[in-house]
PyMOL Python script that loads the backbone (N, CA, C, O; Angstrom):
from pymol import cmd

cmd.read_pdbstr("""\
ATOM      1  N   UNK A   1       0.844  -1.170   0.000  1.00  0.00           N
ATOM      2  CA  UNK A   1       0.000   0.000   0.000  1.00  0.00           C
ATOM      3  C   UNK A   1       0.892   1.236   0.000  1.00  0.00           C
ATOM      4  O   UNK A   1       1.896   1.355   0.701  1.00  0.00           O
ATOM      5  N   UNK A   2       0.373   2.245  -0.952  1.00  0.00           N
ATOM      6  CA  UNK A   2       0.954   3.064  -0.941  1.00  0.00           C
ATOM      7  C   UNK A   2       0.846   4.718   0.013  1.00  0.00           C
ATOM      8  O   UNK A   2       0.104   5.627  -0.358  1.00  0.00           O
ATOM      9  N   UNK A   3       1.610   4.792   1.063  1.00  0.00           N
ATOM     10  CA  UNK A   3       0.805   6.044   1.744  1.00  0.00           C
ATOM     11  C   UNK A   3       1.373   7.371   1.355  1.00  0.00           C
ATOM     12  O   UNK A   3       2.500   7.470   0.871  1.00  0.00           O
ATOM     13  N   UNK A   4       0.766   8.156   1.520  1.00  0.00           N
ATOM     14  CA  UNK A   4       0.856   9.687   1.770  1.00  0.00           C
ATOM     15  C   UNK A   4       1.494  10.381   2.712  1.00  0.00           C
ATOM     16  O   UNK A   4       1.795   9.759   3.731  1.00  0.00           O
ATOM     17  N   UNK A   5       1.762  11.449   2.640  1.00  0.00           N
ATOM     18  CA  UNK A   5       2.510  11.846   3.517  1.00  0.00           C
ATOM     19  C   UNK A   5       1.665  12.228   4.849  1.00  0.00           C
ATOM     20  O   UNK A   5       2.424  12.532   5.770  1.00  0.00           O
ATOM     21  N   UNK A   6       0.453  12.283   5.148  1.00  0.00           N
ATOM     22  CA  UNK A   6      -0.382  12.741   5.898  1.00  0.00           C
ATOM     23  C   UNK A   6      -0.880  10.765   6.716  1.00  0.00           C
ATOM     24  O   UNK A   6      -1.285  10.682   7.875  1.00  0.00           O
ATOM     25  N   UNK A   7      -0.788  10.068   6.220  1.00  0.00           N
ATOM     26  CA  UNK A   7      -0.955   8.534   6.608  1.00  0.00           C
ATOM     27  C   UNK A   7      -2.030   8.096   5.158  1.00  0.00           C
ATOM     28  O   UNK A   7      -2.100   6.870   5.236  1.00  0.00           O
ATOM     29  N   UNK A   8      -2.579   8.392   4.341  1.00  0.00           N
ATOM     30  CA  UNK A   8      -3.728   8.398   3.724  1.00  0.00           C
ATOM     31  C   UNK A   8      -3.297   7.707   2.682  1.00  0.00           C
ATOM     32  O   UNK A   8      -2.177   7.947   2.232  1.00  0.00           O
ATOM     33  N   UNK A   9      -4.239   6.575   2.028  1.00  0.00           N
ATOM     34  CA  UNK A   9      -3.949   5.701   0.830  1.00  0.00           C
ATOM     35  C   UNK A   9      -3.633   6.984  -0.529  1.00  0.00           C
ATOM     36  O   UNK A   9      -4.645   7.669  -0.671  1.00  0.00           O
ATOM     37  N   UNK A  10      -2.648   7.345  -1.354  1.00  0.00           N
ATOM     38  CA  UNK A  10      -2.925   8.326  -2.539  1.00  0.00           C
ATOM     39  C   UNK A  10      -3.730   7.281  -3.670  1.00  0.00           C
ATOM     40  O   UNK A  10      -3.977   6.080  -3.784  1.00  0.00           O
ATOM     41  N   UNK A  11      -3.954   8.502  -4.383  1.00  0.00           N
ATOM     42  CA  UNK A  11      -4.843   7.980  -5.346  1.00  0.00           C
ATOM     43  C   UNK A  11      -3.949   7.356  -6.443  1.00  0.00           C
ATOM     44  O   UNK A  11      -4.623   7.013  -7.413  1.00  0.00           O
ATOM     45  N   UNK A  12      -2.418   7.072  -6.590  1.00  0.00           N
ATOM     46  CA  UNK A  12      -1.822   5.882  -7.494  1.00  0.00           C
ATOM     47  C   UNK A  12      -1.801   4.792  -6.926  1.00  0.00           C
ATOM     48  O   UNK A  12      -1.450   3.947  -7.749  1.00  0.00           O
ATOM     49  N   UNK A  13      -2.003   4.321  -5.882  1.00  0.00           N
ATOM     50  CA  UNK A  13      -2.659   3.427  -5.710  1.00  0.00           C
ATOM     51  C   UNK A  13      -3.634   2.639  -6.607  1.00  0.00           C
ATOM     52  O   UNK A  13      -3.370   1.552  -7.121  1.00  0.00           O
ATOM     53  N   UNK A  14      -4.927   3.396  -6.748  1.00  0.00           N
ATOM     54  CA  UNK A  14      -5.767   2.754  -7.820  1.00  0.00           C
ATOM     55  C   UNK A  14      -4.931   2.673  -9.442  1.00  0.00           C
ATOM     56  O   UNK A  14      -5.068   1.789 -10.289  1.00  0.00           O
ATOM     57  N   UNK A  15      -4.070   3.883  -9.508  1.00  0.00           N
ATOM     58  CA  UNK A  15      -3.912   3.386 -11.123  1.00  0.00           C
ATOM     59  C   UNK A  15      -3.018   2.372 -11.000  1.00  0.00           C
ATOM     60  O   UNK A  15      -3.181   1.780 -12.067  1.00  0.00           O
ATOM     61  N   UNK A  16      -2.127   1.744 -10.362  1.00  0.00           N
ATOM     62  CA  UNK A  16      -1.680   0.397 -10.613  1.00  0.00           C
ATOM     63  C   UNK A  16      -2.626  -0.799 -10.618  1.00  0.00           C
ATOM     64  O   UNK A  16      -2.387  -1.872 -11.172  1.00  0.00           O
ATOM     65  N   UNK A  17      -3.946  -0.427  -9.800  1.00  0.00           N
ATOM     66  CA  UNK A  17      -4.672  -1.633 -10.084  1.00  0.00           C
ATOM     67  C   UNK A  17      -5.203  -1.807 -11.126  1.00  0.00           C
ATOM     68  O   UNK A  17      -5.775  -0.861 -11.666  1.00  0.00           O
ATOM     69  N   UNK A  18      -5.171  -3.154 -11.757  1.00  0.00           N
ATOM     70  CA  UNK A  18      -5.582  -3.552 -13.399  1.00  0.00           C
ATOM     71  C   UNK A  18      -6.551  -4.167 -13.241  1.00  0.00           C
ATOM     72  O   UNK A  18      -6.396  -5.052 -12.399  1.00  0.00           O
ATOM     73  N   UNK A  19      -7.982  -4.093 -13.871  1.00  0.00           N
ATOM     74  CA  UNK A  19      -9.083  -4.819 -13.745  1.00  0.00           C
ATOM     75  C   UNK A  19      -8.923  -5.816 -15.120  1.00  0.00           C
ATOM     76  O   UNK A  19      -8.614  -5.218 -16.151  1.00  0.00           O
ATOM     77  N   UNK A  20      -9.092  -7.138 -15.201  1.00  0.00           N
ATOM     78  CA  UNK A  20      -8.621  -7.623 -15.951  1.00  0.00           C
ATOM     79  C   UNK A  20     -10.332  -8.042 -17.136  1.00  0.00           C
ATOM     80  O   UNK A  20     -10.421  -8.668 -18.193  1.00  0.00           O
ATOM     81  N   UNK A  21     -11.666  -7.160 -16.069  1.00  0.00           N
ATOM     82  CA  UNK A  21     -12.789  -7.741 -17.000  1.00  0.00           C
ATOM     83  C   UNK A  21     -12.731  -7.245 -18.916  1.00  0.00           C
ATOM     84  O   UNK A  21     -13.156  -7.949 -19.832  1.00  0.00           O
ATOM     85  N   UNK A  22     -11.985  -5.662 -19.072  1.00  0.00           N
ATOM     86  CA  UNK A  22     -12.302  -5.560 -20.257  1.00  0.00           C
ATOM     87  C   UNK A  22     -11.168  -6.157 -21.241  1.00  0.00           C
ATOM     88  O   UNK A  22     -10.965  -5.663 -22.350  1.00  0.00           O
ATOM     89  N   UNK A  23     -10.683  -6.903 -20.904  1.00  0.00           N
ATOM     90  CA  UNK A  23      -9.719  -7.971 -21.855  1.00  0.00           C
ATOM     91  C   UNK A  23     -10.725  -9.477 -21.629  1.00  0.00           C
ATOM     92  O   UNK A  23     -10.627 -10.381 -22.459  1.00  0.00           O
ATOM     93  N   UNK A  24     -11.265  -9.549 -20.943  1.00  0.00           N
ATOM     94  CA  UNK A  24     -11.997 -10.515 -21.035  1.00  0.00           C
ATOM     95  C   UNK A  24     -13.330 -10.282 -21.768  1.00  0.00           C
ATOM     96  O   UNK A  24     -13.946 -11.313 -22.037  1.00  0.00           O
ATOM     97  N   UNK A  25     -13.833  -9.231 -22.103  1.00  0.00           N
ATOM     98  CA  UNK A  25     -14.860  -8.882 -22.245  1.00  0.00           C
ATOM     99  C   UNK A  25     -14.119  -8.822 -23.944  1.00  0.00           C
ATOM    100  O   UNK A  25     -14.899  -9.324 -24.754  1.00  0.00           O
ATOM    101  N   UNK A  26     -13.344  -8.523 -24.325  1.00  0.00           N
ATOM    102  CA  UNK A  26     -12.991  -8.192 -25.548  1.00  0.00           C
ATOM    103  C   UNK A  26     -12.471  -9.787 -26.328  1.00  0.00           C
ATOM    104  O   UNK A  26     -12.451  -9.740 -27.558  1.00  0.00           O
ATOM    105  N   UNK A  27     -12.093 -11.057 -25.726  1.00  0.00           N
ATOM    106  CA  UNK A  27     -12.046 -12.221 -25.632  1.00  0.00           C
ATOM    107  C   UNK A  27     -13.196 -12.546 -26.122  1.00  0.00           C
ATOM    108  O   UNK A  27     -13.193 -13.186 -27.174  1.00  0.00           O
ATOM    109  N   UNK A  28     -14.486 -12.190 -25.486  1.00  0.00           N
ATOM    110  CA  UNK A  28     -15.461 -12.885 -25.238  1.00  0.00           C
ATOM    111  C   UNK A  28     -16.425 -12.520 -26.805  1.00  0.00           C
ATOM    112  O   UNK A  28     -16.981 -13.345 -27.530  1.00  0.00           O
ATOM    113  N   UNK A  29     -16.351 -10.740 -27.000  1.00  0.00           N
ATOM    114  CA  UNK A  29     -16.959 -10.422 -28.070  1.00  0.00           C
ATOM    115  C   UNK A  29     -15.922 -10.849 -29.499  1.00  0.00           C
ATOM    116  O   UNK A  29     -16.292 -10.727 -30.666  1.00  0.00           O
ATOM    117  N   UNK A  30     -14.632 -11.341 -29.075  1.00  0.00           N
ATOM    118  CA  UNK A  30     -14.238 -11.579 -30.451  1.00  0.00           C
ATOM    119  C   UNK A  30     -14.427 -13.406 -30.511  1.00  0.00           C
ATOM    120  O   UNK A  30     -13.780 -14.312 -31.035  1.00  0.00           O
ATOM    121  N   UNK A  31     -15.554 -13.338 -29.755  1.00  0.00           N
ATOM    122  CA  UNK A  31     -15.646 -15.069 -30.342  1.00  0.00           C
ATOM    123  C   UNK A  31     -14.579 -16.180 -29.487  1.00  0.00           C
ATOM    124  O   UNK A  31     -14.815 -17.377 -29.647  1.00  0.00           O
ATOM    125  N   UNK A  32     -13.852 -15.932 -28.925  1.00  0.00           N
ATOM    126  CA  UNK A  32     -12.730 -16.727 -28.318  1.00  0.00           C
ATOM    127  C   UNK A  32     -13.503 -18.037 -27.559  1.00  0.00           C
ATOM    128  O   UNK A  32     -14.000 -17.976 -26.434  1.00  0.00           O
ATOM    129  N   UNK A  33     -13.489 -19.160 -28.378  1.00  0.00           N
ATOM    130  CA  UNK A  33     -14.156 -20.156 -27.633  1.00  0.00           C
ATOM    131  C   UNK A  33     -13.395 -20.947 -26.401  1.00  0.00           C
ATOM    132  O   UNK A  33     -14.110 -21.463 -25.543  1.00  0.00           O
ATOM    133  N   UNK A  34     -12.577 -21.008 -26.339  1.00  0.00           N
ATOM    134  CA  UNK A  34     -11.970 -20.915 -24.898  1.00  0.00           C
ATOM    135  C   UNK A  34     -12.025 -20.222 -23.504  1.00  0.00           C
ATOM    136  O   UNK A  34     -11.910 -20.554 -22.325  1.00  0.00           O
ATOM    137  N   UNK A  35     -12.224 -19.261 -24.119  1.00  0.00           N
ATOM    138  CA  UNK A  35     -12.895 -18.211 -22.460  1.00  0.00           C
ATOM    139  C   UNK A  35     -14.586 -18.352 -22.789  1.00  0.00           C
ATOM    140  O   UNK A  35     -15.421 -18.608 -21.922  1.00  0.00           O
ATOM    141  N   UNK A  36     -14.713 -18.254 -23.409  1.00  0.00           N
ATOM    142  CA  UNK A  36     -16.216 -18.345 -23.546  1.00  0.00           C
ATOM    143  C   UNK A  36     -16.324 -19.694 -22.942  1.00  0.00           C
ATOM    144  O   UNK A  36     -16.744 -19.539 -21.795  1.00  0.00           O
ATOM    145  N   UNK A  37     -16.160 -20.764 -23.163  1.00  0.00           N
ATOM    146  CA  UNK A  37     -16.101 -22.123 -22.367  1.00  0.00           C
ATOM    147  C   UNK A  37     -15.395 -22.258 -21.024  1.00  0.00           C
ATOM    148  O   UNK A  37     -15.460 -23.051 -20.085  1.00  0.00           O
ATOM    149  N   UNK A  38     -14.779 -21.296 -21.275  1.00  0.00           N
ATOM    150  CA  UNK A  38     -14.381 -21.212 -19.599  1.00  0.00           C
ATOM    151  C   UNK A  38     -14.972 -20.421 -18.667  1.00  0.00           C
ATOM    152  O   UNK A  38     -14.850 -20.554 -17.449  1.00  0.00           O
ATOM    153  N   UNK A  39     -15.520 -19.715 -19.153  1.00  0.00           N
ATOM    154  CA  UNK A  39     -16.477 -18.793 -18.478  1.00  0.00           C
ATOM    155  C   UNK A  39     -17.785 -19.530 -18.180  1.00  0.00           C
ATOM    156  O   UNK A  39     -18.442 -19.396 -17.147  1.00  0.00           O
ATOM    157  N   UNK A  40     -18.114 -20.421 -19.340  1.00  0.00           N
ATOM    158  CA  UNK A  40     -19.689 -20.947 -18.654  1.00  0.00           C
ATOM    159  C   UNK A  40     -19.587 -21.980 -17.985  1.00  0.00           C
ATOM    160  O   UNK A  40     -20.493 -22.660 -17.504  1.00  0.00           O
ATOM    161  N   UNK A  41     -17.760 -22.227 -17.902  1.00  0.00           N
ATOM    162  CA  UNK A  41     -17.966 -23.793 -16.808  1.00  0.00           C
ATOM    163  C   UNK A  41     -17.713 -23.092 -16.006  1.00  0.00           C
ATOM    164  O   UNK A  41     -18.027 -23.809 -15.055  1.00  0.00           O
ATOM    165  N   UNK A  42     -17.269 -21.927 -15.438  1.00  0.00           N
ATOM    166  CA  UNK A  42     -17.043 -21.115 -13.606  1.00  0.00           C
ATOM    167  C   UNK A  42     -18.832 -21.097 -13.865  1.00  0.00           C
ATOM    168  O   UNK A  42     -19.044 -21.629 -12.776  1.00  0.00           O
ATOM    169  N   UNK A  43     -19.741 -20.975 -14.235  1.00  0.00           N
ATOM    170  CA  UNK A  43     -21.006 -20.596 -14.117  1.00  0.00           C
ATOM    171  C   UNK A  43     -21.810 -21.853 -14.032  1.00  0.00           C
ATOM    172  O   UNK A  43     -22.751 -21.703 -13.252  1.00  0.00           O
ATOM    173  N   UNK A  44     -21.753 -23.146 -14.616  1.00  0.00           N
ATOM    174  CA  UNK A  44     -22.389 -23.953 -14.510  1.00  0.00           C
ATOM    175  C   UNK A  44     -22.040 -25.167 -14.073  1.00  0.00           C
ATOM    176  O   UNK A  44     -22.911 -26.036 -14.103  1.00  0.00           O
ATOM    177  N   UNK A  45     -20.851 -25.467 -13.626  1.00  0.00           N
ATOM    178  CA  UNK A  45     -19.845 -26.655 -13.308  1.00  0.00           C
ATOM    179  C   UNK A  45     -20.418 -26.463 -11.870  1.00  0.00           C
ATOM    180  O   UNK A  45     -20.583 -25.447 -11.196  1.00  0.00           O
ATOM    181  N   UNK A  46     -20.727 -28.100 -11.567  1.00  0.00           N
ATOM    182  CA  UNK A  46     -20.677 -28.211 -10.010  1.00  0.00           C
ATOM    183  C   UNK A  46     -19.793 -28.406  -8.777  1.00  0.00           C
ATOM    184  O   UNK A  46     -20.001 -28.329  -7.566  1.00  0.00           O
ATOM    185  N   UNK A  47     -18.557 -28.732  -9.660  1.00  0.00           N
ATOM    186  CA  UNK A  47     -17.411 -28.880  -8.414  1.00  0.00           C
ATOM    187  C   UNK A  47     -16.419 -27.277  -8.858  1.00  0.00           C
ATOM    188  O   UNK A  47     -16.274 -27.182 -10.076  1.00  0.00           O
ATOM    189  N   UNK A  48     -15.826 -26.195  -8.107  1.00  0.00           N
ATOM    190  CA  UNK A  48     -14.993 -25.405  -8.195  1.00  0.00           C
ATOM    191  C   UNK A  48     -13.771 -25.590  -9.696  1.00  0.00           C
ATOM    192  O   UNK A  48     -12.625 -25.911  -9.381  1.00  0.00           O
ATOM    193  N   UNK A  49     -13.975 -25.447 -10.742  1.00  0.00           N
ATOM    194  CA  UNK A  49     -12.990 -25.326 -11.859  1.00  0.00           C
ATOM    195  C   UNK A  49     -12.597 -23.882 -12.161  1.00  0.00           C
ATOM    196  O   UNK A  49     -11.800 -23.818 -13.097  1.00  0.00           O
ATOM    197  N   UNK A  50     -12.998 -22.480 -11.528  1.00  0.00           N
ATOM    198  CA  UNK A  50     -12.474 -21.433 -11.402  1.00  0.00           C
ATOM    199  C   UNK A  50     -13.260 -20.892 -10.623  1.00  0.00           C
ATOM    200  O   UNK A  50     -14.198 -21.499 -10.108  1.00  0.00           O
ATOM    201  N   UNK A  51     -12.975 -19.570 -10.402  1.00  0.00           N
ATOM    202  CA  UNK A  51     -13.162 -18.713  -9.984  1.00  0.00           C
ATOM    203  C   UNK A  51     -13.983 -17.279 -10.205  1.00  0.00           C
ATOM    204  O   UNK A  51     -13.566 -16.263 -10.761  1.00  0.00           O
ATOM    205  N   UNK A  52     -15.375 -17.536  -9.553  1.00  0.00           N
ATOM    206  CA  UNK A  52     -16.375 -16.418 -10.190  1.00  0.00           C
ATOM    207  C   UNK A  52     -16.028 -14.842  -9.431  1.00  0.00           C
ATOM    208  O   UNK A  52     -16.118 -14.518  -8.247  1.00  0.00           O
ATOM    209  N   UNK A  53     -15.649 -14.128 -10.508  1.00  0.00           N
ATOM    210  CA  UNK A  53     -15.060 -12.569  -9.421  1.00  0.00           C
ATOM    211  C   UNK A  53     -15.988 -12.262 -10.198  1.00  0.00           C
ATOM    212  O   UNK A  53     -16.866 -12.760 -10.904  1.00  0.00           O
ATOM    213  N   UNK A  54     -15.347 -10.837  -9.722  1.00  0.00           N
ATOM    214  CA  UNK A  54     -16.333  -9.444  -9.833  1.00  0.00           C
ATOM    215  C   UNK A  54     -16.013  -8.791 -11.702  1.00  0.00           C
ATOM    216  O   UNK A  54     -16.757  -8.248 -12.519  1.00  0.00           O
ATOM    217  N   UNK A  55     -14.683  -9.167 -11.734  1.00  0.00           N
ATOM    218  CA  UNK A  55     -13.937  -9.235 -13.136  1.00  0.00           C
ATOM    219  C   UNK A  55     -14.814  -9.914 -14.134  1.00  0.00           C
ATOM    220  O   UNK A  55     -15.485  -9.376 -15.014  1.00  0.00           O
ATOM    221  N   UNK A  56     -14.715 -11.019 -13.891  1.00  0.00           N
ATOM    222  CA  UNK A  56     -16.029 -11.723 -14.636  1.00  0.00           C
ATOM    223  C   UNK A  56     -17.070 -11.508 -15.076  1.00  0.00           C
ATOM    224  O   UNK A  56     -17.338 -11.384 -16.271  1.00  0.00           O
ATOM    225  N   UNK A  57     -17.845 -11.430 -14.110  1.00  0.00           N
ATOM    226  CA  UNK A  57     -19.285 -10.893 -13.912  1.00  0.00           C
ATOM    227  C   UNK A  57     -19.365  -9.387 -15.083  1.00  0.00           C
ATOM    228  O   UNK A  57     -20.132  -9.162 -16.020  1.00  0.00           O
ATOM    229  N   UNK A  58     -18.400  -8.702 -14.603  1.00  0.00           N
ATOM    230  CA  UNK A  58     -18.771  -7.097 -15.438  1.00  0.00           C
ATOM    231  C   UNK A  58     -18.069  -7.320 -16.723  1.00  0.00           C
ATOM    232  O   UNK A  58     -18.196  -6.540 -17.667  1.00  0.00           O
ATOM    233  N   UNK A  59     -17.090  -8.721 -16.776  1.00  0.00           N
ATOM    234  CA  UNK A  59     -16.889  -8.919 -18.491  1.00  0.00           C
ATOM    235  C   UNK A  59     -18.072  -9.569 -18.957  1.00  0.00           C
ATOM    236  O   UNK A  59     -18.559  -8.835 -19.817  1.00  0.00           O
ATOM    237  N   UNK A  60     -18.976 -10.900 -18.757  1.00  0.00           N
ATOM    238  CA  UNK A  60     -19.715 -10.581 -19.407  1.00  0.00           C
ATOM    239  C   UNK A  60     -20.846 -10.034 -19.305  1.00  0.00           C
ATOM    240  O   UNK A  60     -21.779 -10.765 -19.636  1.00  0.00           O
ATOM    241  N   UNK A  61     -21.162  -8.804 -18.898  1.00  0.00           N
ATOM    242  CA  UNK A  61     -22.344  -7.882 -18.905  1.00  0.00           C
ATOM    243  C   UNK A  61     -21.495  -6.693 -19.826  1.00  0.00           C
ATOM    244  O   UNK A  61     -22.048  -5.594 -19.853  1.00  0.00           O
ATOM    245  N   UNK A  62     -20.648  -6.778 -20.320  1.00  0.00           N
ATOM    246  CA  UNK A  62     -19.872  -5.930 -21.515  1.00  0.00           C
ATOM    247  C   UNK A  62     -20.381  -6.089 -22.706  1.00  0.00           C
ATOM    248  O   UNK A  62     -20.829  -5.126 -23.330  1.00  0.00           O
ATOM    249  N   UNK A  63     -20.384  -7.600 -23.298  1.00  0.00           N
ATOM    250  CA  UNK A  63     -20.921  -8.665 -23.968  1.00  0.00           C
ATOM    251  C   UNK A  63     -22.242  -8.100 -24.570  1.00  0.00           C
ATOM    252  O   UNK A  63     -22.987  -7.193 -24.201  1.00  0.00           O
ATOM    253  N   UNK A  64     -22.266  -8.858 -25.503  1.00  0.00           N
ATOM    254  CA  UNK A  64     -23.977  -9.632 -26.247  1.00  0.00           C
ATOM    255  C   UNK A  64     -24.018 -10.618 -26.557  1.00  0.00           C
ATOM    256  O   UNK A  64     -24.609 -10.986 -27.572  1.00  0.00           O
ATOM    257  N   UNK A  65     -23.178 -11.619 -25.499  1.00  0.00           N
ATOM    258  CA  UNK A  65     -23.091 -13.198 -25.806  1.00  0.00           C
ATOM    259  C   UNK A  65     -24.709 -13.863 -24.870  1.00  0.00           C
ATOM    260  O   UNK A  65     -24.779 -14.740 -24.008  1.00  0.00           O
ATOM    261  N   UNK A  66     -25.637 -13.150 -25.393  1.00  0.00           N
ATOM    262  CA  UNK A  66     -26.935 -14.267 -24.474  1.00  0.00           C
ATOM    263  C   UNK A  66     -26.640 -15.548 -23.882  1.00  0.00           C
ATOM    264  O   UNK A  66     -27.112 -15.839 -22.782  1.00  0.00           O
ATOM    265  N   UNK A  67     -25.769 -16.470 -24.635  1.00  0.00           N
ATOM    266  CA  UNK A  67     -25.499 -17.504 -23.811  1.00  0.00           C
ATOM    267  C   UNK A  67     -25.265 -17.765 -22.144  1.00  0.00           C
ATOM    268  O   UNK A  67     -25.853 -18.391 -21.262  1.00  0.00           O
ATOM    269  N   UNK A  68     -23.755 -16.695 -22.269  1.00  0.00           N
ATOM    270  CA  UNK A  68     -23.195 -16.208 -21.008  1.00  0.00           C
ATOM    271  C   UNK A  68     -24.296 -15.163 -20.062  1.00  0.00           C
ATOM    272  O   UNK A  68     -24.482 -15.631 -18.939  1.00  0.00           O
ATOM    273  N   UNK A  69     -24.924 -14.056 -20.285  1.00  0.00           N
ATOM    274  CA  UNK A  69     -25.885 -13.755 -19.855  1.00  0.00           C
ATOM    275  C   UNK A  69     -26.706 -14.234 -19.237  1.00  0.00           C
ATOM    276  O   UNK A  69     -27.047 -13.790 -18.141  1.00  0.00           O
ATOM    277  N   UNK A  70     -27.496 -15.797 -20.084  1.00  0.00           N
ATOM    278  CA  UNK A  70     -28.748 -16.603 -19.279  1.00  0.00           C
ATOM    279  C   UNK A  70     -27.740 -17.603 -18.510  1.00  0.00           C
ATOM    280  O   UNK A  70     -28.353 -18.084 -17.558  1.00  0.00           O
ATOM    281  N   UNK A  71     -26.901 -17.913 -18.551  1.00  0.00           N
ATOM    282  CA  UNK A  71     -26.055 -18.593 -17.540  1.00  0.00           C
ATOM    283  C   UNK A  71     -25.167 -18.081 -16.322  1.00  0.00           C
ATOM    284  O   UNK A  71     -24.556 -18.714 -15.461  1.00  0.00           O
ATOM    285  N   UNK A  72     -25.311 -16.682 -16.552  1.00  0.00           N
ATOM    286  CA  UNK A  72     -24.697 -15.725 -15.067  1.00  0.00           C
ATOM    287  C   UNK A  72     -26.374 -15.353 -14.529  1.00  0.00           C
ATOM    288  O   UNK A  72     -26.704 -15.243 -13.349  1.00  0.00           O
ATOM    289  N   UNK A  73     -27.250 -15.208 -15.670  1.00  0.00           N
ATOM    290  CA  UNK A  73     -28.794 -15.120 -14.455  1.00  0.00           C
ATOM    291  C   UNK A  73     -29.087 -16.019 -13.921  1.00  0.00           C
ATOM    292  O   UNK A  73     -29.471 -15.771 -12.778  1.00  0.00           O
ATOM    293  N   UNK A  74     -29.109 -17.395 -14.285  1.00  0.00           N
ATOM    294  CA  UNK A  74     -29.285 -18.420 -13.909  1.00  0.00           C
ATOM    295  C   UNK A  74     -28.266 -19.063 -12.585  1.00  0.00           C
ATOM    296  O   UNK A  74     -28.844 -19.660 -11.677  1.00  0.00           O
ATOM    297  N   UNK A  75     -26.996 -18.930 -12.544  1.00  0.00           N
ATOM    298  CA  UNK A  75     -26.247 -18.261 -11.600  1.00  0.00           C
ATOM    299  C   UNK A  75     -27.070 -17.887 -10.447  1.00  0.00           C
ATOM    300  O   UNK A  75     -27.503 -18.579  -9.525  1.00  0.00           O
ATOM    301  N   UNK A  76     -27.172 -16.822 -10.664  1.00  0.00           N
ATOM    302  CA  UNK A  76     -27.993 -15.603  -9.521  1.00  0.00           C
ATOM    303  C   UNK A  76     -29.121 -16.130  -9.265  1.00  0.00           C
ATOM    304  O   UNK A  76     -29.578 -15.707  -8.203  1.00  0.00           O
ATOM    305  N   UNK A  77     -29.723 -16.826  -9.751  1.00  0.00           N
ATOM    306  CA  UNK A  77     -31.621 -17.290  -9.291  1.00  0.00           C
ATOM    307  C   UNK A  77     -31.110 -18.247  -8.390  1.00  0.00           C
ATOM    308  O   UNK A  77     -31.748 -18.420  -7.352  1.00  0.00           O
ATOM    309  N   UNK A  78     -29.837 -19.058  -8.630  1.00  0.00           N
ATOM    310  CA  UNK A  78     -29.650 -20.357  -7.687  1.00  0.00           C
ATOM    311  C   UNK A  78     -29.090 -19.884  -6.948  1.00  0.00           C
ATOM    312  O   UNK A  78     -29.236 -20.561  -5.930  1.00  0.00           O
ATOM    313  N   UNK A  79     -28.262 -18.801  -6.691  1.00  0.00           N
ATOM    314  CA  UNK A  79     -27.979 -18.281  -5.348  1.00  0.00           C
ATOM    315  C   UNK A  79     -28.970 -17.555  -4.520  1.00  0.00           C
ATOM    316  O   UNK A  79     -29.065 -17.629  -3.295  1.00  0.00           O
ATOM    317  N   UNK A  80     -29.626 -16.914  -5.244  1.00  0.00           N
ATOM    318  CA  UNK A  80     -30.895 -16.345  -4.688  1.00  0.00           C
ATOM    319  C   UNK A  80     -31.408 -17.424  -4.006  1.00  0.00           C
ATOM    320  O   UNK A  80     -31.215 -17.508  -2.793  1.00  0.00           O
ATOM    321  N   UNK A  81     -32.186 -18.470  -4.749  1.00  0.00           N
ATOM    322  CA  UNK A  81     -32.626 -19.480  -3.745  1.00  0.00           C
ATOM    323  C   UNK A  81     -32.063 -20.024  -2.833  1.00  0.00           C
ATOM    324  O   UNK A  81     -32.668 -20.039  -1.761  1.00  0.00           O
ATOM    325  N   UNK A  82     -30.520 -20.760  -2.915  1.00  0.00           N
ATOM    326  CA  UNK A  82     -30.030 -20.990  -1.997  1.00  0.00           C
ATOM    327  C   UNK A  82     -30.132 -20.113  -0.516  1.00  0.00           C
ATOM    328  O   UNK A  82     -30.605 -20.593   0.514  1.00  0.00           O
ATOM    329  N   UNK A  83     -29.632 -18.849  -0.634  1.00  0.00           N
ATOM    330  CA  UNK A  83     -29.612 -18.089   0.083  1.00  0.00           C
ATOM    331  C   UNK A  83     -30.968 -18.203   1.087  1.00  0.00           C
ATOM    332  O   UNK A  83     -31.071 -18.674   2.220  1.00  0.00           O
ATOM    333  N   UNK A  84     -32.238 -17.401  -0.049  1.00  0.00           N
ATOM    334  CA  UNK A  84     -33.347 -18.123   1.093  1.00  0.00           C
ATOM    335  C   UNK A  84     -33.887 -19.276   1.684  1.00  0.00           C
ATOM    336  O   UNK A  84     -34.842 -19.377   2.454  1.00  0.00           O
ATOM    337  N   UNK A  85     -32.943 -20.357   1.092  1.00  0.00           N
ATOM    338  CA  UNK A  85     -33.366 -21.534   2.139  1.00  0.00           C
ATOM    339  C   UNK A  85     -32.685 -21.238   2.631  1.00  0.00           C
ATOM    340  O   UNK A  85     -33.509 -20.459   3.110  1.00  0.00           O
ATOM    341  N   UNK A  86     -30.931 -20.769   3.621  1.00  0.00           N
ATOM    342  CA  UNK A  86     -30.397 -21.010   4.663  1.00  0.00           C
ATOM    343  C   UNK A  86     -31.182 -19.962   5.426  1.00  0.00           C
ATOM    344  O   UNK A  86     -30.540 -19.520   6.379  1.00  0.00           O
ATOM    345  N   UNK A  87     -32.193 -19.526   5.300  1.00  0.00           N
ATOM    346  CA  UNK A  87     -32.432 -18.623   6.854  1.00  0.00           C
ATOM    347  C   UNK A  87     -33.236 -19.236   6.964  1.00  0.00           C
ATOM    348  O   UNK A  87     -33.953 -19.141   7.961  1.00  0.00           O
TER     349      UNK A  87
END
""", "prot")
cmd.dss("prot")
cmd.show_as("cartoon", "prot")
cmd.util.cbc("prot")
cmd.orient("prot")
């Protein structure tokens, strides 16, 4: 972390951080069937084969791949439910 002279995070801080969704998002609209298949097995695979971030998620909502779309909503309805059965 980078501080300031006052104790305070500065704001280069954020520009070293790299969000890696719009290279994925640019993967995804040029057809790349490899991330595209890798993307819908973090979404529909039942045992852990990656990792669903936040990166993800806002690459494909970049998209007009419907596929990936009804399979990150579909995603979310089963967590939704899950969720309200544990209370």
């Amino acid at each position: 972390m980078i501080l300031c002279a006052i104790g305070t995070q500065c704001a280069l801080q954020e520009f070293y951080y790299v969000s890696y969704s719009a290279f994925i998002a640019a993967a995804i609209r040029q057809g790349n069937a490899d991330v595209i298949t890798a993307t819908k097995e973090v979404f529909v695979a039942e045992n852990n084969v990656g990792i669903l971030s936040r990166e993800l998620i806002c690459a494909v909502e970049r998209t007009d791949n419907e596929a990936l779309h009804d399979a990150l909503i579909d995603l979310l309805k089963a967590a939704k439910l899950q969720e309200d059965c544990d209370k």
